[in-house]
C-alpha positions as CSV (number, residue, x, y, z in Angstrom):
1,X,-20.6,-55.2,-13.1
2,X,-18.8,-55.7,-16.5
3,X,-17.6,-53.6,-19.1
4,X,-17.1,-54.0,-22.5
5,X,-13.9,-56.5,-23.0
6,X,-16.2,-58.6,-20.2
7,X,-13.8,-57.7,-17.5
8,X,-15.3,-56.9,-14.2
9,X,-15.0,-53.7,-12.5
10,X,-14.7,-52.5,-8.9
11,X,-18.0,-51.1,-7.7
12,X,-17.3,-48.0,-6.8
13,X,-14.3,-46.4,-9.2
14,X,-13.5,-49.8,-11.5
15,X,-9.6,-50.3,-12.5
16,X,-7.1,-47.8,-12.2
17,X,-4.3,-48.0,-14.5
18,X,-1.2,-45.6,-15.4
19,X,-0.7,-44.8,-19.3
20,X,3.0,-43.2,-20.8
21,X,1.8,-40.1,-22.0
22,X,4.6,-40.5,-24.7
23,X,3.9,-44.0,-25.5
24,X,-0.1,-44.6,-24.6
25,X,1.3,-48.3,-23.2
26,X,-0.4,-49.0,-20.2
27,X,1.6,-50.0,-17.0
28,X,1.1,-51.3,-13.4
29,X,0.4,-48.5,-11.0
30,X,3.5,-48.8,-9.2
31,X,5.9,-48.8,-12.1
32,X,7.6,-45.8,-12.7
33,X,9.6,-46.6,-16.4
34,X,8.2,-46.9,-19.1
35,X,7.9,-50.4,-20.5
36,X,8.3,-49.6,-23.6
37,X,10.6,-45.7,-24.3
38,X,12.8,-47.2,-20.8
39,X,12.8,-43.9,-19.9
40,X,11.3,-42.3,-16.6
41,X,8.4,-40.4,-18.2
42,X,5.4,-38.4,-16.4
43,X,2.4,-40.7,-16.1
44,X,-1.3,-40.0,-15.8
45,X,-3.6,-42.1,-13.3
46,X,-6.7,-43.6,-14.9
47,X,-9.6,-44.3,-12.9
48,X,-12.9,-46.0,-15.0
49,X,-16.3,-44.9,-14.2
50,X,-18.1,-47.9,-13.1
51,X,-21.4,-46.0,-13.4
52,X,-22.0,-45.5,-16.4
53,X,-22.0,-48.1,-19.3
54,X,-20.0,-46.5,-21.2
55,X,-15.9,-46.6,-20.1
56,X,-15.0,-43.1,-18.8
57,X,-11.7,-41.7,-17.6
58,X,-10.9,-38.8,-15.2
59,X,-7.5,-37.8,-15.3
60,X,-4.9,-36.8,-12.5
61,X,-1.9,-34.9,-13.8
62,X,0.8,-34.0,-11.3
63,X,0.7,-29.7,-11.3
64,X,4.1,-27.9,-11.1
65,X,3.9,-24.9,-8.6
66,X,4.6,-21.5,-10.1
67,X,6.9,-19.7,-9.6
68,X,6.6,-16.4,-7.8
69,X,7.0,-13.5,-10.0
70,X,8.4,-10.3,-8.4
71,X,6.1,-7.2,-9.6
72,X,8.3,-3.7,-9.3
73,X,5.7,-0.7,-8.3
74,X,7.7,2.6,-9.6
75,X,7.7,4.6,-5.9
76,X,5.5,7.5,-6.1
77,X,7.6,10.7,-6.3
78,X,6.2,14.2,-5.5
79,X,7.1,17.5,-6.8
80,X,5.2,20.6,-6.0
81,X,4.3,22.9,-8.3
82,X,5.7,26.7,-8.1
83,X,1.9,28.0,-7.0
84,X,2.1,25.9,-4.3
85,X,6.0,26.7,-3.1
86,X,5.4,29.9,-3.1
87,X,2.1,30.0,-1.6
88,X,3.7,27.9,1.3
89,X,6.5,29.9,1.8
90,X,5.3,33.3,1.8
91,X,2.4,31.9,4.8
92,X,5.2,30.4,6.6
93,X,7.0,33.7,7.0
94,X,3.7,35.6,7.9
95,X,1.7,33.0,10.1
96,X,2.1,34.9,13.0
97,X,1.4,38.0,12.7
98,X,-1.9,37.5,10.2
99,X,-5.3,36.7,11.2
100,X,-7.8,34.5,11.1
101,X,-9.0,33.9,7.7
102,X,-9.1,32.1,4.5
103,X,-6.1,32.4,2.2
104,X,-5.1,31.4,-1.0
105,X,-2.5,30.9,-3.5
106,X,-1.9,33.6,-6.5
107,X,-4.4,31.3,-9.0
108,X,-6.9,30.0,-6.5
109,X,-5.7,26.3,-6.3
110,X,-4.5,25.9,-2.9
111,X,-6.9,27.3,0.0
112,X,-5.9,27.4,4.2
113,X,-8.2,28.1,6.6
114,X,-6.3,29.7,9.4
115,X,-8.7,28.8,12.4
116,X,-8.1,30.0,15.8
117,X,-8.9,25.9,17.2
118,X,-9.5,23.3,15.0
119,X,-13.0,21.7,16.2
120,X,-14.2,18.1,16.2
121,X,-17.8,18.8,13.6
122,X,-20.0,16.5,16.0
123,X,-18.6,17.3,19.0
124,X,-17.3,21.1,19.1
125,X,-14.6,20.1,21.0
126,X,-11.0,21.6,20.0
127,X,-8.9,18.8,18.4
128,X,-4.9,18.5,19.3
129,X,-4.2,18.3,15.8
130,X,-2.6,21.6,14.2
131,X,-2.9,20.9,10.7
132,X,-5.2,18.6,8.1
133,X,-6.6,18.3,4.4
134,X,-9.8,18.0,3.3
135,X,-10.2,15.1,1.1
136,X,-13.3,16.4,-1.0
137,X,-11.8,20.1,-1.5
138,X,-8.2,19.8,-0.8
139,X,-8.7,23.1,1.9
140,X,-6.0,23.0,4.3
141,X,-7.1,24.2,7.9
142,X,-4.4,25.4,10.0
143,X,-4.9,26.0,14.1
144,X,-3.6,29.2,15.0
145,X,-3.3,28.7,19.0
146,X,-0.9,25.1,18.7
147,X,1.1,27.2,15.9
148,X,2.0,30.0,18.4
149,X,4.7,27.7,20.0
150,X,8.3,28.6,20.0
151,X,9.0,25.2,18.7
152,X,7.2,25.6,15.5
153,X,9.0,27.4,13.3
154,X,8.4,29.0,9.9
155,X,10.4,26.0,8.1
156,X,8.2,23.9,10.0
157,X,5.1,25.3,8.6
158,X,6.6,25.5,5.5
159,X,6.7,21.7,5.6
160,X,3.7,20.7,6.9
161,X,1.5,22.5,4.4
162,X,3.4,20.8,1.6
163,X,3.0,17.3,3.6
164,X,-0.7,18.2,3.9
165,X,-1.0,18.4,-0.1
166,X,1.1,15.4,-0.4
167,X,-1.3,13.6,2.3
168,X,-3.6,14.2,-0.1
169,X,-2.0,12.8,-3.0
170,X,-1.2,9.3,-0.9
171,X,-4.8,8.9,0.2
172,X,-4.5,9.9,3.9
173,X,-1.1,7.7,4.2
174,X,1.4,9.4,6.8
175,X,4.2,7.0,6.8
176,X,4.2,7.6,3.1
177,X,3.8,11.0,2.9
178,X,6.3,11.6,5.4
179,X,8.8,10.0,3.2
180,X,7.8,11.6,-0.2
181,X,7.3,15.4,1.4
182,X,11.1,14.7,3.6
183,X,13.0,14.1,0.3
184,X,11.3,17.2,-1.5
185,X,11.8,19.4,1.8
186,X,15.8,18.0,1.3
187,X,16.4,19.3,-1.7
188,X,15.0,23.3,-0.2
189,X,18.3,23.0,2.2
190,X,16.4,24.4,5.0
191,X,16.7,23.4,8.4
192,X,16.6,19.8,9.3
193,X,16.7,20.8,13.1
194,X,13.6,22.7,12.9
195,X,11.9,19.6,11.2
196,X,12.7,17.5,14.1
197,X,12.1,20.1,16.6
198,X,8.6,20.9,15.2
199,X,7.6,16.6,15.0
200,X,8.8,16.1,18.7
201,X,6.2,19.0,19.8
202,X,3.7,17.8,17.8
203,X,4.1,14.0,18.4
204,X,4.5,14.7,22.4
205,X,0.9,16.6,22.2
206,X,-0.8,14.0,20.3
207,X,0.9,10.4,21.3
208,X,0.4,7.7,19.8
209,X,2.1,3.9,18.3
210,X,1.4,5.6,14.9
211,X,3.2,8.8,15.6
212,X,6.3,6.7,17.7
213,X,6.6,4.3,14.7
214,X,6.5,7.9,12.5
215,X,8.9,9.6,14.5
216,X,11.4,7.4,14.3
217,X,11.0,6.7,10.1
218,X,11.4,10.5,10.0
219,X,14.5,10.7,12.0
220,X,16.4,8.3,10.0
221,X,15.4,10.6,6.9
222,X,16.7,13.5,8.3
223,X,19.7,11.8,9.1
């Protein structure tokens, strides 16, 4: 096959040829300066279209990587409102000695259910868990019977139904919850020991490599 200036062309791709992209003077494939600038310039590879009558190009232009650009997510800070302080610390001081029942907060935004066993729905079976949120309503359910140990404490409670609301908030994420409810629960000066006391109950009746890998984030907090 021939092209226009009568030449012939491979078969397949036809001649391949480097241009300056500064210059437009075409060089030998394997030269790397510019015949004419002198200069080392970036090239572009040539290759003819032997398929079609009319002389085509397709273009190969070395790509620079990017670079990788750091994006900064502003950490999620939590700070309960007084409804929900309150509400949490006057059921923490009283969780023993009321009954079961629903309870809520002085304008009806926060609910607990305080349940004498917390119950798998399908099965009916009583779950190990003491405390947990309800996505849809955001009613807290509290079991009464784990809750009577001596190793939960009032400050403990206090805590968890602040965590719960903060679960919530974090879309059922417990390492991150743990960390956002711990600094707030910092700043109450309450007991730390009860904190720890209350998690190594809880994480000793429900074990787990989630709870171990949690246990250990929340004693560094506490710290």
């Amino acid at each position: 096959m021939k092209n226009k200036n009568g030449k012939k062309n491979n078969p397949i791709w036809g001649n391949k040829t480097n241009h300056c992209v500064v210059c437009g003077v075409v060089l030998p494939i394997n030269r790397k300066l510019c015949i004419k600038c002198g200069k080392k310039q970036i090239h572009q590879r040539f290759r003819k279209n032997a398929f079609n009558s009319d002389i085509k190009y397709r273009k190969f232009i070395p790509v620079t990587p990017m670079k990788k650009i750091k994006i900064e997510i502003a950490e999620y800070v939590f700070t309960p409102d007084k409804e929900l302080i309150a509400f949490a610390n006057e059921f923490s001081k009283m969780y023993k000695k009321v009954r079961v029942g629903e309870y809520c907060s002085s304008n009806n935004k926060y609910h607990i259910k305080y349940l004498a066993r917390i119950k798998n729905k399908n099965t009916g079976k009583a779950l190990a868990t003491g405390a947990r949120i309800s996505n849809m309503t955001g009613i807290i359910e509290l079991d009464k019977f784990i809750y009577k140990s001596k190793e939960y404490t009032p400050d403990f409670l206090f805590f968890i139904i602040i965590w719960c609301v903060v679960c919530r908030e974090n879309k059922g994420n417990m390492k991150l919850s743990d960390k956002n409810a711990i600094k707030y629960y910092k700043t109450t000066k309450r007991s730390k020991r009860n904190i720890m006391k209350g998690f190594l109950k809880l994480f000793f009746t429900v074990p787990s490599l989630l709870n171990t890998e949690r246990y250990k984030i929340i004693a560094q907090l506490l710290k």
